[in-house]
N, C-alpha and C positions, 0 to 999 in steps of 0.2 A: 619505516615510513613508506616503501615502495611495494610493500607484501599484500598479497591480492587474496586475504583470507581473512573469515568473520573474524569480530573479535567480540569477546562480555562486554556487554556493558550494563549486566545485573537483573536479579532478580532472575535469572537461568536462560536471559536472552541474550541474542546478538546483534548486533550489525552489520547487516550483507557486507559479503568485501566490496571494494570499489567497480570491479569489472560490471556484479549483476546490478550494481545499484544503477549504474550506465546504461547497459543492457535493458533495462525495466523502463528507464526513463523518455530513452530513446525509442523504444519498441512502441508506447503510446503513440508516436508522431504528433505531440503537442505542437501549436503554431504560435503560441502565445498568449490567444484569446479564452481558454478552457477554465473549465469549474470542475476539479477533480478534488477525489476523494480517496485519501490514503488511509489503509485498514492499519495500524501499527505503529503505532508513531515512534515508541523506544525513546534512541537519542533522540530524534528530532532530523539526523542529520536528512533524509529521502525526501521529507518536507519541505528542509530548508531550501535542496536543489530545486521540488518542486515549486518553490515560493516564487523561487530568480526566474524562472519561464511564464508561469503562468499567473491572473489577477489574483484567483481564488484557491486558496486550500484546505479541504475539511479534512481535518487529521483525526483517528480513533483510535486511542489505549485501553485495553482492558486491565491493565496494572497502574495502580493512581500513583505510585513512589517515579515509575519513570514518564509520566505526562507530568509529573510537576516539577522535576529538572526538564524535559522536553521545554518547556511552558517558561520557564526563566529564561534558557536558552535563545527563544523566539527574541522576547522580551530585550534581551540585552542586542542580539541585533538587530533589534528593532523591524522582523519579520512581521509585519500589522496584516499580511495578507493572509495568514495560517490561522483560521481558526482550529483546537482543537477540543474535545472532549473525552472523560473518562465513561466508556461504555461497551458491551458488547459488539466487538466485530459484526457478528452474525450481521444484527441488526442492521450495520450502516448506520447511514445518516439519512433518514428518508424527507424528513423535514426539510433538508436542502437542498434537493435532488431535483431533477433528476442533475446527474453528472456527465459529462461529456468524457472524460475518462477516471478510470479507478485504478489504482495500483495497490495491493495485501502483498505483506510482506512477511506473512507464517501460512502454511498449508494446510488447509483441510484436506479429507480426502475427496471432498465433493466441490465444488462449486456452491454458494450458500446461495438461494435461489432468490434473497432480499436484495442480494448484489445485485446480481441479473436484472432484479425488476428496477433500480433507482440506475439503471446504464438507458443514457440518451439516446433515441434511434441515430445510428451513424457512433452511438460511442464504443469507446476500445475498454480492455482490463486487460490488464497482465496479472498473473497467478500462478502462485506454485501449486501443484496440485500432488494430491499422492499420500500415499499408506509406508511411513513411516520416513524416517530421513535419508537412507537409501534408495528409495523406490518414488522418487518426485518428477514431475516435468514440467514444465513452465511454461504455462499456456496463454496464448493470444485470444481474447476474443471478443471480436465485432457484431454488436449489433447492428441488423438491416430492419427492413421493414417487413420480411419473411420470419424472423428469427435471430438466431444465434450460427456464426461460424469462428470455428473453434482452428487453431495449430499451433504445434508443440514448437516450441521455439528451443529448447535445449533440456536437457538432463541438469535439474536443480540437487541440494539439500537444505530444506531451510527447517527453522525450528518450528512444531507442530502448532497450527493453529487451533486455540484453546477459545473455549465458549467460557461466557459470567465474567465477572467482574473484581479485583483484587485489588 
């Protein structure tokens, strides 16, 4: 119960351990009032925290077997603030956008530039970024009204972020 390391939770994914999921949530500096967008839903559990701070959450699964226990999950604690759906990451949610912060919770190697475009001037993303699960860093980054500033927050390994839909 006290073990600070992923665990399965199917279909060949995991669930952050507790430290990055803290890490991730905290690192946004959410106030309360945000409209964020989680790339991953899995369990549900990143959501769910996200739920308890903030009004709005758009949650995105590319595997439909874990958004539909995700989705009962909400359901039975009656999370009504968690929308989610089954779709490519890549994408986003552009429809409901823009977002005030975004948090992915599998790694590309790049930053996916749909992200970037549906992040609100003043918005934050945390992301793992990096070429393979050894070789990730977990990046900060703030839009201004210049652009993009980016910093590594720590040495990750998360499970590779995968494009299409399952």
């Amino acid at each position: 119960a006290y073990g600070d390391f992923p665990l399965p939770i199917g279909r060949g994914q995991t669930i952050s351990q507790p430290y990055i999921v803290a890490l991730m949530t905290q690192s946004l500096g959410l106030k309360g009032h945000e409209k964020v967008l989680e790339i991953g839903t899995g369990s549900g559990y990143q959501a769910a925290i996200l739920a308890a701070i903030v009004p709005r959450v758009f949650s995105v699964e590319r595997i439909r077997a874990l958004l539909v226990q995700a989705k009962q999950r909400f359901r039975q604690l009656k999370l009504n603030n968690i929308m989610a759906k089954h779709s490519d990451g890549t994408w986003g949610w552009p429809q409901s956008g823009p977002y005030d912060a975004i948090i992915v919770t599998a790694a590309p190697e790049v930053v996916p530039q749909d992200l970037l475009d549906q992040l609100a001037e003043g918005g934050r993303m945390v992301i793992p970024v990096g070429q393979g699960r050894n070789i990730q860093e977990l990046q900060y980054i703030k839009r201004t009204a210049e652009g993009f500033e980016t910093r590594t927050l720590e040495a990750v390994s998360f499970v590779p972020f995968c494009t299409g839909k399952v």
